[in-house]
C-alpha positions as CSV (number, residue, x, y, z in Angstrom):
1,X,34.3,35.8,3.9
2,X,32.5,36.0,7.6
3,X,28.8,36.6,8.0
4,X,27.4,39.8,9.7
5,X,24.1,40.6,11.2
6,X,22.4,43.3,8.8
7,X,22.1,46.8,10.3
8,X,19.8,48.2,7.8
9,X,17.3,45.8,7.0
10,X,14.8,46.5,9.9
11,X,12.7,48.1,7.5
12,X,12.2,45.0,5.5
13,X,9.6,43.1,8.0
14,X,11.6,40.4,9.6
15,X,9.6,39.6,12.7
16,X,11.5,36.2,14.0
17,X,10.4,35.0,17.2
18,X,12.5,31.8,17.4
19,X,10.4,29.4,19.5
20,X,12.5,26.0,17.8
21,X,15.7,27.1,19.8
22,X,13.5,26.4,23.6
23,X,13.7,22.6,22.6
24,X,16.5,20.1,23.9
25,X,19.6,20.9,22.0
26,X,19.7,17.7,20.9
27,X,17.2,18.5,18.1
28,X,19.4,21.0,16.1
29,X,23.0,22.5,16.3
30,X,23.3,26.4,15.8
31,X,25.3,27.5,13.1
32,X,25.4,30.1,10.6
33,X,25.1,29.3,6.8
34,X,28.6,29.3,5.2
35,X,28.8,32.6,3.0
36,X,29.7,32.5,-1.0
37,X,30.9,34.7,-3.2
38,X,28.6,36.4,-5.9
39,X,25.1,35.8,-4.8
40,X,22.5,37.3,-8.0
41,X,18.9,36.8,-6.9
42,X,17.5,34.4,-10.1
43,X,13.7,35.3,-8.9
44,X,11.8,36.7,-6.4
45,X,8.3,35.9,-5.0
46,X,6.8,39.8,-4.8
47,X,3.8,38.2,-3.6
48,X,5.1,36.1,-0.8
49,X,6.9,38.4,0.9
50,X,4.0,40.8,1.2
51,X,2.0,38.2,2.6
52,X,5.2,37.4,5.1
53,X,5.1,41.4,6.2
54,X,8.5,41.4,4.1
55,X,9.8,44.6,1.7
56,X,9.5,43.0,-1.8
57,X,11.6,46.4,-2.7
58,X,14.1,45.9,0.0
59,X,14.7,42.3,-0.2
60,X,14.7,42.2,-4.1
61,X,18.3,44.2,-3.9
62,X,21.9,43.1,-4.2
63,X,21.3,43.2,-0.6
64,X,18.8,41.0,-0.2
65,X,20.4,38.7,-2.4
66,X,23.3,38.8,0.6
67,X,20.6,38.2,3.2
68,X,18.7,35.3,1.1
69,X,22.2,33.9,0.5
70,X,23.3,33.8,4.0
71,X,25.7,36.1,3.7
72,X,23.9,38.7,5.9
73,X,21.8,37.9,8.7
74,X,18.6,39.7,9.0
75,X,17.8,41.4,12.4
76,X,16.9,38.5,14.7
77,X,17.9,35.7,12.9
78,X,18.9,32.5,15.0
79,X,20.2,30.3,12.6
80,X,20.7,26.6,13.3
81,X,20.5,22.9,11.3
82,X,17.8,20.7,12.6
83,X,18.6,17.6,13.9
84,X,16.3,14.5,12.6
85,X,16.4,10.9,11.3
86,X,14.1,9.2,8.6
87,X,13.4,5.9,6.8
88,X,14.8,6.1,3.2
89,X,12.9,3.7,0.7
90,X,12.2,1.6,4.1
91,X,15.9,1.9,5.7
92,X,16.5,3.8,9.3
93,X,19.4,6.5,8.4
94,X,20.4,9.3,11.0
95,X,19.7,12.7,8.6
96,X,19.8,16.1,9.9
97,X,19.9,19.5,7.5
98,X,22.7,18.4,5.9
99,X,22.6,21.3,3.4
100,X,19.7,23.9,4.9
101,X,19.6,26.3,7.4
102,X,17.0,27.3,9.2
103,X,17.3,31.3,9.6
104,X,14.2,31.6,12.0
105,X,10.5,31.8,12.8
106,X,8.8,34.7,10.6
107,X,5.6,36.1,12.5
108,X,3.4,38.0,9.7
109,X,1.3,40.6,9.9
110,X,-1.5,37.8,10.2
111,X,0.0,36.4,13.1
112,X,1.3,33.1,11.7
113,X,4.4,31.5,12.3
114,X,6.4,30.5,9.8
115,X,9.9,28.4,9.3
116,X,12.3,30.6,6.6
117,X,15.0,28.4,5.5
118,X,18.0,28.4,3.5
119,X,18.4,25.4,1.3
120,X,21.6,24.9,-0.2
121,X,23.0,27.3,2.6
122,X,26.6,24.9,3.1
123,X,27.8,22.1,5.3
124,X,26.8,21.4,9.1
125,X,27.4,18.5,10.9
126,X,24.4,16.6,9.5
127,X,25.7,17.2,5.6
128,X,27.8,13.4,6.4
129,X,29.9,13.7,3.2
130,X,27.5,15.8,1.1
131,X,29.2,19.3,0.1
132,X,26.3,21.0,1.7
133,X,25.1,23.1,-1.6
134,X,22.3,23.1,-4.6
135,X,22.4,23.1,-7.9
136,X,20.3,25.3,-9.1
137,X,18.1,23.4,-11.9
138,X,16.7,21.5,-8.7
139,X,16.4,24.7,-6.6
140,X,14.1,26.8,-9.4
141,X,12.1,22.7,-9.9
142,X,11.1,23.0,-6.3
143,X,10.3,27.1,-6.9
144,X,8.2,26.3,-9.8
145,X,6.1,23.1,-8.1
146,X,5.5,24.5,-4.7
147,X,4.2,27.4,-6.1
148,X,2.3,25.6,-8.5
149,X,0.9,23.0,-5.7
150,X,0.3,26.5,-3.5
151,X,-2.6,27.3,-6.9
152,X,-4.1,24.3,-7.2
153,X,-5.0,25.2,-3.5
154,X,-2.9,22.0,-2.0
155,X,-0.9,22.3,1.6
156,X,2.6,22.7,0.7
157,X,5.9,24.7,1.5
158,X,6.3,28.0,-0.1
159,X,9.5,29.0,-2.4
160,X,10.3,33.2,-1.7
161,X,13.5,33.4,-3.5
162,X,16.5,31.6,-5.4
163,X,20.2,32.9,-5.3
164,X,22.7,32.0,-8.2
165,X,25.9,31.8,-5.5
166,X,28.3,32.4,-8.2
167,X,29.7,29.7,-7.0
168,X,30.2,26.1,-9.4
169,X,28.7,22.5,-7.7
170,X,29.9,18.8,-8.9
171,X,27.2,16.3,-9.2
172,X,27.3,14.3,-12.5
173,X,29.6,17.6,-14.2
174,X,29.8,21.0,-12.9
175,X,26.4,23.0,-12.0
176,X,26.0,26.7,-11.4
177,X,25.0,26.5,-7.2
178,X,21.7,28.2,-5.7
179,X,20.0,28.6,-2.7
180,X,16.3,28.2,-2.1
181,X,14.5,30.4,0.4
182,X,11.8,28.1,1.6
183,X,8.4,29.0,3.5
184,X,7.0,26.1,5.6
185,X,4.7,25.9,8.4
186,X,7.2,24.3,10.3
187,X,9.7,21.5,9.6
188,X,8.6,19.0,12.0
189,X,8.7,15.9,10.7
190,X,8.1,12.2,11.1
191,X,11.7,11.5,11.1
192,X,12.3,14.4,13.8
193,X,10.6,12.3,15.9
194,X,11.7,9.1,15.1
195,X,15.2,11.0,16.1
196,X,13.6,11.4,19.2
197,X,13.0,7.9,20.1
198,X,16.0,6.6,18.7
199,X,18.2,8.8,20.0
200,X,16.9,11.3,22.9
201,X,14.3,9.9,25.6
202,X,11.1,9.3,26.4
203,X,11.1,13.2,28.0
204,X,12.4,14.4,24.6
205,X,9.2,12.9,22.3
206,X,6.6,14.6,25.3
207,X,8.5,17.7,24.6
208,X,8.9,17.2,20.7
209,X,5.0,16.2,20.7
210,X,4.0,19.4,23.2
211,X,5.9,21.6,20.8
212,X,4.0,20.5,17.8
213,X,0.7,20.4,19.4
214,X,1.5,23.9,20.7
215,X,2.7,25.4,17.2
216,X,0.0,23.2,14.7
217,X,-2.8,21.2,16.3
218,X,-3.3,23.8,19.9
219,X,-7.1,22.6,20.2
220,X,-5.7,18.8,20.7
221,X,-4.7,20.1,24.2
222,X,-7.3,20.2,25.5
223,X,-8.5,16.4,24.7
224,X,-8.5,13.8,27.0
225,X,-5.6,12.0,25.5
226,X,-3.7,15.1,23.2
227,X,-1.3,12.6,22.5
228,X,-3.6,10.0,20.7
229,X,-5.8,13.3,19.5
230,X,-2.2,14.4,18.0
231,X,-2.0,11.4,15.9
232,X,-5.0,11.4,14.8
233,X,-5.3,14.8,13.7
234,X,-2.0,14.0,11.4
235,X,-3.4,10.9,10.2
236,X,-6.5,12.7,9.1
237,X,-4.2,15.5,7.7
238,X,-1.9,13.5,5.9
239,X,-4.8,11.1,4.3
240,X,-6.2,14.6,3.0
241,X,-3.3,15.8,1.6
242,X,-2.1,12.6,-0.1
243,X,-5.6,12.5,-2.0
244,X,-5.5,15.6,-3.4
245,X,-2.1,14.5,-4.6
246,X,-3.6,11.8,-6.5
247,X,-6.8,14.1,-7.2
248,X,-4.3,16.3,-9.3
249,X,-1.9,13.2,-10.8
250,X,0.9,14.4,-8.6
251,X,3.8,12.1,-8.0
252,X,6.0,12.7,-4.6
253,X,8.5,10.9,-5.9
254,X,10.4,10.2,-2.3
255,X,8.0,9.5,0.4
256,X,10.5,9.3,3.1
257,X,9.8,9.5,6.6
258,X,11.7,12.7,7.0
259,X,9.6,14.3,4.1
260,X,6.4,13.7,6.1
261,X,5.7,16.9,7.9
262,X,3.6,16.8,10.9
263,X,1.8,20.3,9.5
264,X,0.5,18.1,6.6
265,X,2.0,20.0,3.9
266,X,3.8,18.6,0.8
267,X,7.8,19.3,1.4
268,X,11.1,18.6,0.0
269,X,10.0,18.8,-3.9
270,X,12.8,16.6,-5.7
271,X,11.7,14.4,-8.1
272,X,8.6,15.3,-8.3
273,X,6.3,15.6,-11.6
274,X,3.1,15.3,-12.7
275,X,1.2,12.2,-14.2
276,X,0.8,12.8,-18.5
277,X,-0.9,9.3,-19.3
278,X,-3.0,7.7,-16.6
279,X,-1.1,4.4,-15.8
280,X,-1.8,3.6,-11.4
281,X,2.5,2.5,-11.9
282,X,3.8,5.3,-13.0
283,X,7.7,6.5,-11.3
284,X,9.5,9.5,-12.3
285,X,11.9,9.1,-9.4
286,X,15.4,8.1,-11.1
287,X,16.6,6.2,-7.6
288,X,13.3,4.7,-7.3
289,X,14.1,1.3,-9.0
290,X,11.4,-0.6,-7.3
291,X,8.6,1.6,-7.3
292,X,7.7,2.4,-4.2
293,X,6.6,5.6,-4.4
294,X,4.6,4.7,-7.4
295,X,1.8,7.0,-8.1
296,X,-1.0,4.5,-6.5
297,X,1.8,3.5,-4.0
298,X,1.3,6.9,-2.5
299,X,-1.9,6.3,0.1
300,X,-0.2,2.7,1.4
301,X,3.1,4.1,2.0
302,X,1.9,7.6,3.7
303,X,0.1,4.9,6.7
304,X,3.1,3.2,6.5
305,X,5.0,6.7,7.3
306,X,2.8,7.4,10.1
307,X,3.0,3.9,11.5
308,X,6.4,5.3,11.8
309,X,5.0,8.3,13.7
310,X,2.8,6.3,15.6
311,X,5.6,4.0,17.0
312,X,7.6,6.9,18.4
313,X,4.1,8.1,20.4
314,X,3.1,4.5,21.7
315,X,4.9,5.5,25.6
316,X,2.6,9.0,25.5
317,X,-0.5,7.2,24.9
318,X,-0.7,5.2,27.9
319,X,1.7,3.6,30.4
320,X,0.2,-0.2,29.1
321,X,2.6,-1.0,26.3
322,X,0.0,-3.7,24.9
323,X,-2.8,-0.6,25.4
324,X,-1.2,1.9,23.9
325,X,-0.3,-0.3,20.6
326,X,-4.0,-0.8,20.4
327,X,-5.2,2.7,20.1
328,X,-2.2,3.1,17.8
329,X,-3.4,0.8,15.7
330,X,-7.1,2.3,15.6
331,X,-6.1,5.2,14.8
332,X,-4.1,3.9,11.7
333,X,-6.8,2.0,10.9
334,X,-9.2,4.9,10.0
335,X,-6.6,6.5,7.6
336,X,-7.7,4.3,4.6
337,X,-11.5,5.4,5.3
338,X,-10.3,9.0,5.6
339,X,-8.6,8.9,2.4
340,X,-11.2,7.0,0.9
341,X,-13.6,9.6,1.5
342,X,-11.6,12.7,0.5
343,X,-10.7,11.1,-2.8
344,X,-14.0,10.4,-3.1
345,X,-15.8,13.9,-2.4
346,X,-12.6,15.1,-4.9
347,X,-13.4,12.8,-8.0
348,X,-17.7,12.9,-7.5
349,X,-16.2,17.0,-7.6
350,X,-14.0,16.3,-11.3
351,X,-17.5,14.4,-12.3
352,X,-20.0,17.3,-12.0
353,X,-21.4,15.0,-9.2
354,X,-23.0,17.1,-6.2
355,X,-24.5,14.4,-4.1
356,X,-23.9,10.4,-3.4
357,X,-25.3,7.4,-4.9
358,X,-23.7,3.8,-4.6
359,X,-23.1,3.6,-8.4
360,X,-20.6,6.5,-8.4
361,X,-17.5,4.3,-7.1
362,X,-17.9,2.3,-10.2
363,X,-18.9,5.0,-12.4
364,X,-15.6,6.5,-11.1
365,X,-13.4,3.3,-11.3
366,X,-14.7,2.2,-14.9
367,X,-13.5,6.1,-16.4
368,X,-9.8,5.4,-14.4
369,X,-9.9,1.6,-16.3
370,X,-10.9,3.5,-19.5
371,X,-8.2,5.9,-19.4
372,X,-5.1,3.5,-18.4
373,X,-6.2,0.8,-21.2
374,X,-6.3,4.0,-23.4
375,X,-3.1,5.8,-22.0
376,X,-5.3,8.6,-22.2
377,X,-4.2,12.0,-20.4
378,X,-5.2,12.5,-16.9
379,X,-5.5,16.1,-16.3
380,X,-7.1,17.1,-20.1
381,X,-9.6,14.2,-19.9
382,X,-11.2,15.3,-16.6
383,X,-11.4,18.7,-18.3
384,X,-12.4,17.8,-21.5
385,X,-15.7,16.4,-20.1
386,X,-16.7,19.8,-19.3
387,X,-16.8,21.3,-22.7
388,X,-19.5,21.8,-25.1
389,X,-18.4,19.3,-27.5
390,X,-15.8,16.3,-27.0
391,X,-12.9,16.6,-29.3
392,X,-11.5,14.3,-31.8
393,X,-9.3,12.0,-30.2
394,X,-9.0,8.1,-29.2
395,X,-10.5,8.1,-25.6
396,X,-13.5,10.4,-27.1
397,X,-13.7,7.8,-30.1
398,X,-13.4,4.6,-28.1
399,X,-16.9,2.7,-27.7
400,X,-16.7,2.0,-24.0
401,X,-15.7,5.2,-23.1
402,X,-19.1,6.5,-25.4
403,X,-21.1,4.2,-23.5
404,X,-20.2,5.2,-20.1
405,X,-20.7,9.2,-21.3
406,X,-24.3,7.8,-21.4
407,X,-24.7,6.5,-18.1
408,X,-22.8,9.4,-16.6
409,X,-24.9,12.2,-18.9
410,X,-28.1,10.1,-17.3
411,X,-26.5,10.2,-14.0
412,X,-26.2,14.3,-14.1
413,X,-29.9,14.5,-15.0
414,X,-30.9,13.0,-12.2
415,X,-29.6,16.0,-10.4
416,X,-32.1,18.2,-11.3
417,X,-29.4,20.8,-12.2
418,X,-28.3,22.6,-15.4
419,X,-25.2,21.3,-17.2
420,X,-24.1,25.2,-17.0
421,X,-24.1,24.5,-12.8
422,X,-22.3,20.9,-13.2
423,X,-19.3,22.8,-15.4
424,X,-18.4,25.1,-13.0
425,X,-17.9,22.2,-10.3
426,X,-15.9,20.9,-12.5
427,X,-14.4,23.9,-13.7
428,X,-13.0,24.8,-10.0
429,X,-11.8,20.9,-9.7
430,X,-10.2,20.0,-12.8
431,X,-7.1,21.9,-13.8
432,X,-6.7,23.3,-17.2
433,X,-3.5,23.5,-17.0
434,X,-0.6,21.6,-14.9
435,X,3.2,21.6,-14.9
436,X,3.8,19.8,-17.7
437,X,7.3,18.0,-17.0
438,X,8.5,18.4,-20.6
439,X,7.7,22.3,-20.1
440,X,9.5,22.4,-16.6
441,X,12.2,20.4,-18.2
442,X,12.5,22.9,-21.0
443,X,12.4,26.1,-18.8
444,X,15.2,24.8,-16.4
445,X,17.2,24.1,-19.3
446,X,16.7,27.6,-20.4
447,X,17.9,29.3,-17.5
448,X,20.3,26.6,-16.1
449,X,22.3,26.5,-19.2
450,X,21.4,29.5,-21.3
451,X,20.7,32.2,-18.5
452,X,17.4,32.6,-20.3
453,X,14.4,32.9,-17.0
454,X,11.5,33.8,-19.5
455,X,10.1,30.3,-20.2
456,X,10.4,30.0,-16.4
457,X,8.4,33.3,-16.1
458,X,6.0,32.5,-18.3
459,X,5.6,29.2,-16.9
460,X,5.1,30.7,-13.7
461,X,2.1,33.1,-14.8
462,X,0.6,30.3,-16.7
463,X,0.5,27.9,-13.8
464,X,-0.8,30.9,-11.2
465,X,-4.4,30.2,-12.2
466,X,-4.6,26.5,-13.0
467,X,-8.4,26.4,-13.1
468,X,-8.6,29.0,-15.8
469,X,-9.3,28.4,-19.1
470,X,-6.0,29.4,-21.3
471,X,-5.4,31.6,-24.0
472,X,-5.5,30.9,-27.1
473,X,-1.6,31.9,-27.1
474,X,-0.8,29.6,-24.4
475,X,-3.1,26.6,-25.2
476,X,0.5,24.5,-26.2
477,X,0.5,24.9,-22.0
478,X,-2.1,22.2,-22.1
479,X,-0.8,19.4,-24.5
480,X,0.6,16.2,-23.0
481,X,4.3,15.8,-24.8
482,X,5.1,14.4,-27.7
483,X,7.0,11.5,-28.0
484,X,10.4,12.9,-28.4
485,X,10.0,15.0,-25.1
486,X,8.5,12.5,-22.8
487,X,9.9,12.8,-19.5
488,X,10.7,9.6,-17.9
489,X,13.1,10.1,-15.6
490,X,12.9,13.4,-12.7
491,X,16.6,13.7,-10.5
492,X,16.9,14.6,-6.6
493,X,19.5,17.1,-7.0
494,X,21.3,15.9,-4.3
């Protein structure tokens, strides 16, 4: 089968203005994605694609199905594999898309750019001896978690569509294949320019680093230095983003340098889940044997990751190598104070707490020492001290936890505020309702194995408004796992 350009899709909204193909063609080879046999769309994000300037009623077709499974290239369309290289659990590898191509830059009706990528789209020359595809258990995991993280109003990549290819893929057995339509700010990443240094020239990172300055961070430009004001504005980004991570109990799962996007959104969802029990230790991540991506790991490693970053800048900021290292380094150094102070402002925000006092930090850190001696559940005990009346269960009838209610009810008073005011602070930052890994586990299973997609559905709806209260039908939703359906364990995919 050979891959056309669609005719008859101009009436769908694509609006691709490929500025990624101006770089060095060192940084990506053009290809187009290899073409397979039965594409069925699985689902389709209506909402999305509106807010891309994209004809939900065009694209959800047998169609669009060929277009979102590479079959069919939409008008415009300038596909290509990006080139970039990354530090796995600590290791230098040469990467590259090695199973994702990148159809083009969407321009929406808003004026944004936008990356719209195939994942699971077939070999390239990056895909080393990988078969280039997706199972698509992993593919509808990254659907339902990006679009989950998109609710609880954290930066991440965007899912518009999965493709059953009709075609099997071997990992441990046999797997029906998918394809992922993802929507990213870009994907620049630290490993694209650690590709850069390693392998292209010091004329290659200025133009890598112009390009991203010109497509995320324009203002930088115009600083003294927009090569130090580059790093800094990521360092500040990323320290954000990782503390509303932990803010929300959400485990990366593989922090890698070339799943570190310079846009500071979360990207490349594998295996990723959400913290049940509060334990600082906790791993999902099945090739994560050591930990390293532990859930408290997550701050320390993201300054590792952009020590990365920073390395491949250090000829940009100044000509002195001994010079430039030094404002390297101070910039580093402010990324623990940044994420310090996020997390901060975010857990005073789960409290009810609406200015500062020195006795919050241990207020905060003697509920967290509570609630891992306890095992207690992260998400529902933040919530939980929002309600009228605590319910019956071992954190609510453990004495220290009663005695710090007291000091923390005393601390609200001195607010001057009512208790109806403090709820709906904590209301709008403490979720009702998160995706519950044994609940993702059980809707993948239902549509992977059974072809059933409405637990996944359901799912979906439940998880769109994460800082509603439930209803009373879905308030299962809520509950942490029993022990026979603890999740311990989350896969790649790969």
């Amino acid at each position: 089968m050979s891959i056309s350009q669609s005719t008859h899709q101009t009436q769908t909204g694509w609006n691709f203005d490929n500025s990624y193909l101006k770089l060095p063609d060192i940084f990506y080879r053009q290809l187009p994605p290899v073409p397979v046999r039965t594409p069925q769309l699985v689902i389709f994000n209506d909402s999305l694609a509106e807010q891309l300037g994209l004809d939900p009623q065009n694209l959800n077709t047998p169609q669009g199905a060929e277009i979102l499974a590479g079959n069919l290239l939409p008008p415009g369309a300038a596909p290509l594999a990006q080139a970039y290289a990354g530090h796995q659990f600590g290791g230098f590898t040469m990467l590259g898309d090695g199973r994702a191509i990148l159809l083009g830059e969407q321009i929406t009706p808003g004026g944004e750019r936008v990356d719209i990528q195939l994942k699971g789209s077939g070999q390239t020359p990056f895909s080393r001896r990988g078969d280039g595809r997706a199972a698509l258990g992993p593919m509808l995991r990254e659907y339902l978690i990006s679009e989950a993280m998109f609710a609880l109003g954290i930066p991440t990549s965007r899912s518009l569509a999965v493709v059953d290819t009709g075609e099997p893929v071997r990992r441990e057995t046999l797997l029906p294949g998918a394809i992922l339509t993802r929507v990213a700010a870009s994907h620049l990443r630290v490993g694209t320019f650690e590709y850069a240094a390693r392998r292209g020239s010091t004329a290659d990172v200025k133009i890598l680093a112009d390009y991203a300055i010109w497509r995320h961070y324009p203002d930088v430009a115009r600083q003294d230095n927009p090569y130090l004001a580059l790093l800094e504005t990521a360092i500040a980004r990323q320290a954000e983003l990782v503390a509303q991570w932990l803010l929300v109990g959400f485990i990366h799962g593989v922090m890698n340098t070339d799943n570190v996007a310079i846009a500071g959104e979360t990207i490349d969802y594998g295996p990723c889940a959400f913290m049940d029990a509060y334990n600082p230790a906790t791993v999902f991540s099945s090739i994560d044997h050591q930990g390293r991506y532990a859930f408290a790991n997550q701050p320390p490693i993201t300054q590792w990751n952009l020590t990365r970053f920073a390395e491949t800048l250090l000829p940009l900021l100044d000509k002195q190598q001994e010079s430039a290292i030094e404002m390297a380094q101070q910039a580093l150094d402010s990324f623990s104070d940044k994420f310090r102070r996020t997390w901060l402002q975010g857990m005073r925000k789960k409290l009810g707490l609406m200015d500062e006092q020195e006795d919050d930090v241990a207020l905060i850190d003697d509920l967290l020492a509570i609630m891992q001696r306890l095992r207690a559940d992260y998400s529902n005990s933040f919530r939980d001290l929002a309600g009228e009346q605590l319910t019956d269960n071992e954190l609510h009838r453990d004495g220290a936890f009663q005695d710090w209610r007291k000091r923390w009810q005393w601390r609200l008073e001195q607010q001057g505020q009512s208790f109806n005011t403090v709820k709906k602070i904590m209301d709008r930052n403490n979720p009702a309702v998160i995706p519950r890994n044994h609940r993702v586990e059980e809707a993948l299973a239902a549509a992977e194995k059974d072809g059933n997609l409405q637990p996944l559905e359901h799912l979906l709806r439940v998880l769109a408004t994460p800082y509603t209260d439930l209803d009373a039908a879905d308030l299962a939703y809520r509950e942490p796992p029993p022990p026979s359906q603890r999740v311990y364990q989350t896969f790649c995919g790969t």
